[in-house]
C-alpha positions in Angstrom: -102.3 -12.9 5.0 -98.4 -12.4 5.0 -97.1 -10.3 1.7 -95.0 -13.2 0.7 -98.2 -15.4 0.1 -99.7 -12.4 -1.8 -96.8 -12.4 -4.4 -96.1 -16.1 -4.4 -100.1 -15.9 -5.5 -99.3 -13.5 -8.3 -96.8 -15.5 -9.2 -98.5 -18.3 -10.0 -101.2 -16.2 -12.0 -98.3 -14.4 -13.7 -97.3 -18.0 -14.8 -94.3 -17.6 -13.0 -92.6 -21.0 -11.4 -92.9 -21.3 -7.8 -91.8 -24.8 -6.7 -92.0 -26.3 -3.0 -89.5 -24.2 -1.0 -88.0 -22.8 -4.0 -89.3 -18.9 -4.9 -88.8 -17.8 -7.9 -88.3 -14.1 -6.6 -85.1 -14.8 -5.0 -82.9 -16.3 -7.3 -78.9 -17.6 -7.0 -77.6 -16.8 -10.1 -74.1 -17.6 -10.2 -71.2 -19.0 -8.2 -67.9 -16.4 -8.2 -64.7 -16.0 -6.6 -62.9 -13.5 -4.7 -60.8 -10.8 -6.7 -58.7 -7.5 -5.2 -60.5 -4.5 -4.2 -60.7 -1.7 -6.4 -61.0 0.5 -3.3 -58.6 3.4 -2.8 -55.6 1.9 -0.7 -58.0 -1.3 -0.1 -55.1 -4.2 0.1 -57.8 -7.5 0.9 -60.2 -9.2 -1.3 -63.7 -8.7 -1.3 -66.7 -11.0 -3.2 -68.4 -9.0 -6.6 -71.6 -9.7 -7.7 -70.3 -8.8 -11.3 -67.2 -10.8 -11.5 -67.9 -13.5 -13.9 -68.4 -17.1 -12.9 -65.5 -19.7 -13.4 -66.5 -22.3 -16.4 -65.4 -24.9 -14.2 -64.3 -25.1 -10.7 -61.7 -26.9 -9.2 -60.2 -26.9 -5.4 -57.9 -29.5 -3.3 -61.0 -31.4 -1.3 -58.3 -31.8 1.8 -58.6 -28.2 2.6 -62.5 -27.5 1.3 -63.8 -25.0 -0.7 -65.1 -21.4 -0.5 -66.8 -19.0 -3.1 -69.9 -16.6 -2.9 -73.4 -17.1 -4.4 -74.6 -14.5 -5.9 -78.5 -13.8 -4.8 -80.7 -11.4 -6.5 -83.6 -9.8 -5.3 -86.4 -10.0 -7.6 -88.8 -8.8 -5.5 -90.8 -5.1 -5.7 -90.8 -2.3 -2.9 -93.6 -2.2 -1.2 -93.3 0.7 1.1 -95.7 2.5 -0.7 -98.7 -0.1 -0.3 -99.9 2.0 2.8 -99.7 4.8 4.6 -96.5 5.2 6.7 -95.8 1.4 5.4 -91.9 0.5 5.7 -90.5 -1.9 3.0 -89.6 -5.4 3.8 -88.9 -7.1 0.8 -85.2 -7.1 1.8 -84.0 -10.7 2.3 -82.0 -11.6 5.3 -79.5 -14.0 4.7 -79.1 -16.6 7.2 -77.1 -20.0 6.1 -77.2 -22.1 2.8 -78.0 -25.7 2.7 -75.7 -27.7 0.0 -76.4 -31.4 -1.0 -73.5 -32.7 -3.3 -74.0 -35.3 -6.1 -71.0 -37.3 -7.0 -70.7 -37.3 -11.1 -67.5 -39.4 -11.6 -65.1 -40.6 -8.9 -64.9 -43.2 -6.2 -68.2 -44.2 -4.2 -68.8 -41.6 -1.3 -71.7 -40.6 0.7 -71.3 -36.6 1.4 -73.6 -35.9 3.8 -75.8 -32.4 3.4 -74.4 -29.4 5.3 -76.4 -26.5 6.3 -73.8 -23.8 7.2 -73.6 -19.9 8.5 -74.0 -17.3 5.8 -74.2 -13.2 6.2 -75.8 -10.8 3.8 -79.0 -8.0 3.2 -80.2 -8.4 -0.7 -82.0 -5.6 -1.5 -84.7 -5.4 -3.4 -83.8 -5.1 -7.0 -80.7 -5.8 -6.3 -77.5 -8.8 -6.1 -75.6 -9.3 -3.6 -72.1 -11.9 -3.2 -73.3 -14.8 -0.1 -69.9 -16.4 0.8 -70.6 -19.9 1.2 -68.3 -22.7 2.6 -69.2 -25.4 -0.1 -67.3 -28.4 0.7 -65.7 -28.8 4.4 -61.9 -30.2 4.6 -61.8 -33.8 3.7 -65.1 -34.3 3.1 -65.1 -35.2 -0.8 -62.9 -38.2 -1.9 -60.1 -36.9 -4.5 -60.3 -37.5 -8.1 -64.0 -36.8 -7.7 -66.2 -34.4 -10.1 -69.4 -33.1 -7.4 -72.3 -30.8 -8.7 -73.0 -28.7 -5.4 -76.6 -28.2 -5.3 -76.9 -24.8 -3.3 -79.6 -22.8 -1.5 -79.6 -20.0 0.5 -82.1 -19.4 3.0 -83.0 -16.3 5.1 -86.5 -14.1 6.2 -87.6 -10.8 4.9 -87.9 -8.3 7.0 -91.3 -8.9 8.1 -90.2 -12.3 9.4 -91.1 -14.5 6.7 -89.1 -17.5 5.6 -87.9 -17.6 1.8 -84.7 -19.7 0.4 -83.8 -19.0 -2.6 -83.9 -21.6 -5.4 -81.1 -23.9 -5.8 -78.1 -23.2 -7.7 -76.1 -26.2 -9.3 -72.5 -26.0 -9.9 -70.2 -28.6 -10.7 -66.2 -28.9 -9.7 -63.5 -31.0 -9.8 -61.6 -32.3 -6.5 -58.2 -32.5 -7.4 -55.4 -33.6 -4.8 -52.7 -31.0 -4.3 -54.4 -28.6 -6.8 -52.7 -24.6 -7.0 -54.1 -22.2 -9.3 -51.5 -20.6 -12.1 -49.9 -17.8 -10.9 -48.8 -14.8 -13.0 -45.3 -13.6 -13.8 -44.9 -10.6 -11.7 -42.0 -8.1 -12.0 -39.8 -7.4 -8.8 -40.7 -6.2 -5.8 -44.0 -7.4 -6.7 -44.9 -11.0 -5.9 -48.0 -13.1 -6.4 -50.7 -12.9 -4.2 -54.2 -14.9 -3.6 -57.4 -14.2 -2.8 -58.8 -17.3 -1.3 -56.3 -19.1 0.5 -55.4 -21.6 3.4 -54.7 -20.9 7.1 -50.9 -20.4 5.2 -52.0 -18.4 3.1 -51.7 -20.8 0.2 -54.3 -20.7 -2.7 -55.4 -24.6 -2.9 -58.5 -23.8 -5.3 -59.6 -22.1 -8.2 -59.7 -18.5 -7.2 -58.1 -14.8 -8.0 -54.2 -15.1 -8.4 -52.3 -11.2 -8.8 -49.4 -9.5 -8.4 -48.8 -7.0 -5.9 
């Protein structure tokens, strides 16, 4: 018997929720955008597990829309079950899977997308899973989607887990540009998350640099 079906056991004699193909050990618990890196002479963007989530998001639906789930690792170490036992209670990111529900807006079938995804979560710990949520022109303008996410992966003794899945809701708004701050010569605004261009057309990280 695999480890995984040892603690999804304890789980459900712990009470704990365990659901279908949802595992209540591996947990998306927030969607976040990218901000600057705090790195010494870093100049890019990178994803934060501790950057706070957006109350709301918004993005043009002609050119998509990208963020990061956050994944925690709620699973313990077991390296010391044994003698000369190695821990695999890492999870191995692999893809996400994302249905989207259509709250208000014009009648649209958006079909599910299972798409690429990179990342090791630790155990004990979160990690940022950048996520392509919405592909270019795939969501009708005017429309307000819950995206119903799920990451999925193996630990590192080959056993399939996906994380439960993650709702979060955004408006698709045509021609949409976050604010931008007032920045003071020879500084300019810049963007985390942008087009090809290099043109923010969502809800994401706008400084001046």
């Amino acid at each position: 018997m695999k480890l995984t079906t040892l603690v999804i056991a304890a789980a459900l004699a712990a009470g704990c929720s365990v659901h279908g193909d949802e595992r209540s050990f591996m947990v998306g618990t927030k969607v976040v955008p990218a901000t600057p890196s705090t790195a010494a002479n870093a100049i890019g963007c990178v994803y934060d597990a501790t950057t706070p989530e957006n109350v709301f998001g918004a993005f043009d639906p002609a050119f998509g829309y990208v963020h990061a789930v956050v994944v925690e690792n709620r699973m313990v170490d077991n390296a010391s079950l044994g003698p000369g036992r190695i821990g695999t209670n890492d999870f191995q990111v692999e893809g996400a899977t994302i249905t989207t529900d259509v709250l208000i807006g014009p009648a649209q079938s958006i079909a599910t997308q299972t798409v690429p995804a990179n990342g090791l979560v630790k155990i004990a710990t979160s990690s940022p899973i950048a996520v392509v949520l919405a592909q270019p022109g795939a969501i009708a303008a005017g429309s307000t989607v819950r995206f119903n996410i799920q990451v999925f992966g193996h630990l590192l003794d080959g056993s399939s887990v996906k994380t439960n899945r993650y709702e979060y809701a955004a408006n698709a708004i045509a021609g949409f540009s976050p604010a931008a701050p007032t920045c003071t010569s020879p500084q300019v605004p810049r963007a985390c998350e942008t087009d090809a261009l290099g043109v923010p057309r969502q809800d994401t990280t706008v400084f001046c640099k």
